[in-house]
N, C-alpha and C positions, 0 to 999 in steps of 0.2 A: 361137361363141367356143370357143377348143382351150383343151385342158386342158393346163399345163404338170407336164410330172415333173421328180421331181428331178434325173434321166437326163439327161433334157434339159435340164437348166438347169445342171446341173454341166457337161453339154459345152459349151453356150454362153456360160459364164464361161470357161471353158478356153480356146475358140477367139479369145475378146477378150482373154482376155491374152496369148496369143500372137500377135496382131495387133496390140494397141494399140501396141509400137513404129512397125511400120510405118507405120499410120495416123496417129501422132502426128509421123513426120518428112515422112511427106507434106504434114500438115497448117500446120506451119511452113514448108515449101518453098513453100506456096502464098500464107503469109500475110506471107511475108518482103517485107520491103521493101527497093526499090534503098539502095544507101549513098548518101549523101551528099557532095558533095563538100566538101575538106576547108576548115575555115575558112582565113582569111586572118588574120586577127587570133587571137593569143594564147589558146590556150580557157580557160576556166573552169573549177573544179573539175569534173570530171566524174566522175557517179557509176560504182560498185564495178560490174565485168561483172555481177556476179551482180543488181543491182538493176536491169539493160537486163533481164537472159535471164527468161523468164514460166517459169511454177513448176510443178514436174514435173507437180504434184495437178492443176492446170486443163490442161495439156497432155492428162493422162489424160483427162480428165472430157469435154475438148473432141474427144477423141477417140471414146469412147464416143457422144459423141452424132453426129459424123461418119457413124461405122460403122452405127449405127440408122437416122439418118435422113437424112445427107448429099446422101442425091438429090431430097429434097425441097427445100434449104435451097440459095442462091444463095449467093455468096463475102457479100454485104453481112452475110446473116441469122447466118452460120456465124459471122463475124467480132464479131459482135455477143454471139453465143453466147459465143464464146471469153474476150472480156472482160467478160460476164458472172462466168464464174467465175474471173478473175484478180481482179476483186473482191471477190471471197467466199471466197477460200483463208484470209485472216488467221483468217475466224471457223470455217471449218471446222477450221481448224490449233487453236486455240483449245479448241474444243468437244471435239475429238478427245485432248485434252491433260488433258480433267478430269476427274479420277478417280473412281470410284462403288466405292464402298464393296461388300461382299457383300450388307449389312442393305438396301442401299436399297431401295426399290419402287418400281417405274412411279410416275408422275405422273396417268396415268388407266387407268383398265380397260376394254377394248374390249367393248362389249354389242350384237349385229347386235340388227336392227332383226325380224327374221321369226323368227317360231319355228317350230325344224323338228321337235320330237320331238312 
């Protein structure tokens, strides 16, 4: 197992974010679907563009995992991925939006299991 540096992991944040556009319009070119042809009868209300278009965060996120492991992963599994996290942005959005105070503390204290000293 390699030991990661910080070095290294700041450049490999670096490199994904400077990729993750590209990855992530690839990632839509592939998962775009033909249009439709158009109805015959009168539509129905049809919802706001912005509630078709999937949400920058799962775009990201589905891009990250593209970029990691995308050659392991068939169009089925990626796609499955993807709306994975188009369901889970509400609570990330959510989670990410609640405030913590300075006073707070962790909820638990991490204790390994081996002693090394």
């Amino acid at each position: 197992m390699t030991r990661t540096t910080r070095r290294k992991f700041a450049k490999t944040m670096t490199a994904a974010t400077v990729a993750l556009p590209v990855v992530a319009g690839s990632l839509l070119a592939q998962t775009a679907a033909p249009a439709p042809p158009p109805p015959t009868t009168a539509p129905a209300q049809e919802p706001a563009p912005e509630a078709k278009r999937p949400s920058p965060l799962a775009v990201a996120l589905a891009g990250v995992v593209s970029a990691q492991s995308g050659q392991f992963l068939d169009e089925e599994e990626m796609q499955r991925v993807f709306d994975d996290f188009k369901s889970s942005v509400p609570f990330l959005e959510r989670f990410r939006d609640y405030e913590l105070k300075n006073g707070d503390e962790p909820d638990f204290t991490f204790h390994s299991l081996v002693e090394r000293w």
